[in-house]
C-alpha positions as MATLAB code, in Angstrom:
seq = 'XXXXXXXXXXXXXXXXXXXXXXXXXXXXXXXXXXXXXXXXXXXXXXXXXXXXXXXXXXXXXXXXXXXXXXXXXXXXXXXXXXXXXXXXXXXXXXXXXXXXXXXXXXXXXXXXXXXXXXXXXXXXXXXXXXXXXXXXXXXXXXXXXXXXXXXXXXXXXXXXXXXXXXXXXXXXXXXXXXXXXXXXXXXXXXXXXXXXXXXXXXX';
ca = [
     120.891  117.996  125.767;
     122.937  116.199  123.058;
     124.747  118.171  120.198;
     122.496  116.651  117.675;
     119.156  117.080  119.889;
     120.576  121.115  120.037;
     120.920  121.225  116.448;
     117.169  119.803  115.734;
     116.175  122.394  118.476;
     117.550  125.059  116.760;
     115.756  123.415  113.398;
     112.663  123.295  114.715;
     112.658  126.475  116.731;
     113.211  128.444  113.224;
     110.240  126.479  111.525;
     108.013  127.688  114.516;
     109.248  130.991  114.025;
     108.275  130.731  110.037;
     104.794  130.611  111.078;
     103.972  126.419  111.598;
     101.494  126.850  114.118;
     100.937  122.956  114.780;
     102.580  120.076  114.075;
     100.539  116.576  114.879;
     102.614  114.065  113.774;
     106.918  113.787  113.005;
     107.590  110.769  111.022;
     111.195  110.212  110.850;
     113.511  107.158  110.592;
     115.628  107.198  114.266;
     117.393  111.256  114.213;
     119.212  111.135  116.964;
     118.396  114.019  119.389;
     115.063  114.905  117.427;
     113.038  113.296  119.612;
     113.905  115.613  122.516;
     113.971  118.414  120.373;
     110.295  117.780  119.141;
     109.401  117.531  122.775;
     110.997  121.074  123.882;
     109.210  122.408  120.933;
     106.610  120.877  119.998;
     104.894  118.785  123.300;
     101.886  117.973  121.404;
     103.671  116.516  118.660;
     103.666  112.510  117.921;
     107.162  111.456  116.957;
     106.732  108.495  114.801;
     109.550  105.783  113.551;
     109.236  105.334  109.845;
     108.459  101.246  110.391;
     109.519  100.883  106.328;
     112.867  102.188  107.481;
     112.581   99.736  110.613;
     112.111   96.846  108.586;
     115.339   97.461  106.476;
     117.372   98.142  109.175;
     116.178   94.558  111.208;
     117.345   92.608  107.695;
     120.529   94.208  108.066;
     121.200   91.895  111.077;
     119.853   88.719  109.448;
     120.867   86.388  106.705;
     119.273   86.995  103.583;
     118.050   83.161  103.447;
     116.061   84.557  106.408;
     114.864   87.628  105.287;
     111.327   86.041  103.611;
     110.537   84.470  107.327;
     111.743   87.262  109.121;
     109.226   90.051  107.224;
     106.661   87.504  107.611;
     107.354   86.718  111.518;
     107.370   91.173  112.098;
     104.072   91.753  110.307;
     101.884   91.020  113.115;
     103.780   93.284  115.012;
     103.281   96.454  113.266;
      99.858   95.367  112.027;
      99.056   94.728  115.394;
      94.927   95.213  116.313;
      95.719   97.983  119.119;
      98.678   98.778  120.875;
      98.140   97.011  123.972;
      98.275   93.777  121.486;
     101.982   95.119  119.870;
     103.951   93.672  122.713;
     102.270   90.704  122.429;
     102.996   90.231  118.578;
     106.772   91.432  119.717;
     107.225   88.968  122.704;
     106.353   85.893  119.604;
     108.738   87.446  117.512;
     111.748   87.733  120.158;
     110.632   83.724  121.080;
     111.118   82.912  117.834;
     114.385   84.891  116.796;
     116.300   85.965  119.631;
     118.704   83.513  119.895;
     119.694   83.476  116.068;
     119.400   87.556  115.497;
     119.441   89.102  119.306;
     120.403   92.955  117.647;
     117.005   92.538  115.534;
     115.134   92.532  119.131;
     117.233   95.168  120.662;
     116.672   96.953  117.081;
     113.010   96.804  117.802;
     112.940   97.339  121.753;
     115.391  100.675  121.714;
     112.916  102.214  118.978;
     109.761  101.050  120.583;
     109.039  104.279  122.392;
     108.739  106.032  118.564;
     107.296  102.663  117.475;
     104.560  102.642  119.357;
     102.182  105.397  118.359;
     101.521  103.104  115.130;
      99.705  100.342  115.709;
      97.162  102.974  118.059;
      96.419  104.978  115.069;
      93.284  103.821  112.524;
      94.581  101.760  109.446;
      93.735  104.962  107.499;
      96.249  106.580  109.059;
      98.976  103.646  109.400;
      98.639  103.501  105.330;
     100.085  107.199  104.622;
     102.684  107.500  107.736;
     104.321  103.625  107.779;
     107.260  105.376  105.495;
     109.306  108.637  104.820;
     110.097  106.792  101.526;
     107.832  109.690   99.857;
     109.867  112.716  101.043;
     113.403  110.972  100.764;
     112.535  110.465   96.835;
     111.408  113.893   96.671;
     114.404  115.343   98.168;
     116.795  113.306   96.294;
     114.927  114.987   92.771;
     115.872  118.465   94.237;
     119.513  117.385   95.449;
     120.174  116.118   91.632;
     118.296  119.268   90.010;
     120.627  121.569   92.447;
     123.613  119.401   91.757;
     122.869  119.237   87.879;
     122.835  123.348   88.472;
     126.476  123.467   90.174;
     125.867  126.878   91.653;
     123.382  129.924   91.250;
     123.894  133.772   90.891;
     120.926  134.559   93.680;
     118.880  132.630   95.703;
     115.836  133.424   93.723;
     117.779  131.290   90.909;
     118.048  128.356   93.607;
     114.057  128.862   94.327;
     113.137  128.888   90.524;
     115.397  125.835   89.883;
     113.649  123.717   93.396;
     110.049  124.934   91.815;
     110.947  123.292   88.383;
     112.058  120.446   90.126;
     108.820  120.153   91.705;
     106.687  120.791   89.157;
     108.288  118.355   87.149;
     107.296  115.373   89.680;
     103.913  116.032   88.323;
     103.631  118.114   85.485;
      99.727  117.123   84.566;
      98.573  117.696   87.811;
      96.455  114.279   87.161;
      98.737  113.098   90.057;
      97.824  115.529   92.343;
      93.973  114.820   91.776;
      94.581  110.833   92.747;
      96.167  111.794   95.464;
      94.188  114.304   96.982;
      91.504  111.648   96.516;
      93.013  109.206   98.020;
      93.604  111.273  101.459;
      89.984  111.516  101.908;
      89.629  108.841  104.147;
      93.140  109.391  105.713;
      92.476  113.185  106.746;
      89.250  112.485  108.381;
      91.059  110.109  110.830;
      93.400  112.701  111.372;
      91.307  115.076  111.995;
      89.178  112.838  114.686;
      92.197  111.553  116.395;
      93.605  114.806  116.437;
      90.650  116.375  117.379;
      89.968  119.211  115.058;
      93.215  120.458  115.042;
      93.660  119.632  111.130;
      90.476  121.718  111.279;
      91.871  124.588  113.498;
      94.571  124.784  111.342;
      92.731  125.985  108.037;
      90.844  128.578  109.791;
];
């Protein structure tokens, strides 16, 4: 096992041993090692590639006159109907570009195995896991309120200064109520593709 896959192992390990029962899904944008981690942990778990993060990293390779064709050549990919049709969708894609941007394909083929689960799930589901975007802008609010801070006496101080933080994201709660809302539809599909172990897990 790699020294990054060891260091995620000894991540997750200590998050078991807080109390997370289950884990169904890890969306994550290409960790090296955390993959193999997730599967000495967690076997059940889905690792999923964040397919926002995906996206940026293929227009990296290509010229930016090309980045307008490029999103619109990918989109059947990771819209794809089912995942038997994904490789499909890819195999146009690759015809198209390959010779002009080769390390976009490669890009796309070396991540498939996390890429993958996507395009099986219910478009319910695909709408609330296709980015980490949500999480990264959360912890960069908490790495400027703890870097605003400096340093603090106890860690209590450090918890009471991360609460604020949070708070702050949503201070109504008005947000919270959309939101909640709008996982309706979401959490039932996770909940039947899962099967019941959303459900298990409130018990």
């Amino acid at each position: 096992m790699c020294a990054s896959a060891k260091f995620w192992l000894r991540v997750l390990t200590e998050i078991k041993n807080r109390g997370v029962r289950d884990v169904c899904l890890l969306v994550c944008d290409g960790l090296k090692g955390l993959p193999d981690a997730v599967s000495a942990v967690r076997e059940k778990t889905i690792v999923q590639t964040c397919i926002v993060h995906l996206l940026r990293n293929s227009f990296r390779y290509a010229s930016k006159r090309d980045w307008a064709q490029v999103a619109k050549d990918l989109r059947p990919v990771y819209t794809a109907a089912s995942e038997a049709e994904a490789p499909d969708r890819s195999a146009e894609f690759s015809g198209k570009w390959e010779k002009r941007y080769p390390a976009i394909i490669r890009l796309w083929e070396n991540a498939w195995a996390e890429f993958v689960p996507f395009p099986a799930f219910d478009r319910e589901i695909r709408t609330v896991i296709c980015t980490a975007n949500a999480i990264e802008s959360i912890n960069a609010r908490l790495r400027r309120a703890v870097n605003a801070r400096g340093h603090f006496p106890t860690g209590q101080a450090a918890m009471k200064c991360l609460y604020l933080a949070i708070m702050s994201l949503d201070p109504t709660g008005r947000g919270r109520k959309r939101w909640t809302s709008r996982w309706k539809a979401a959490l039932n599909a996770f909940d039947i593709t899962f099967d019941g172990r959303l459900s298990a897990g409130r018990k």
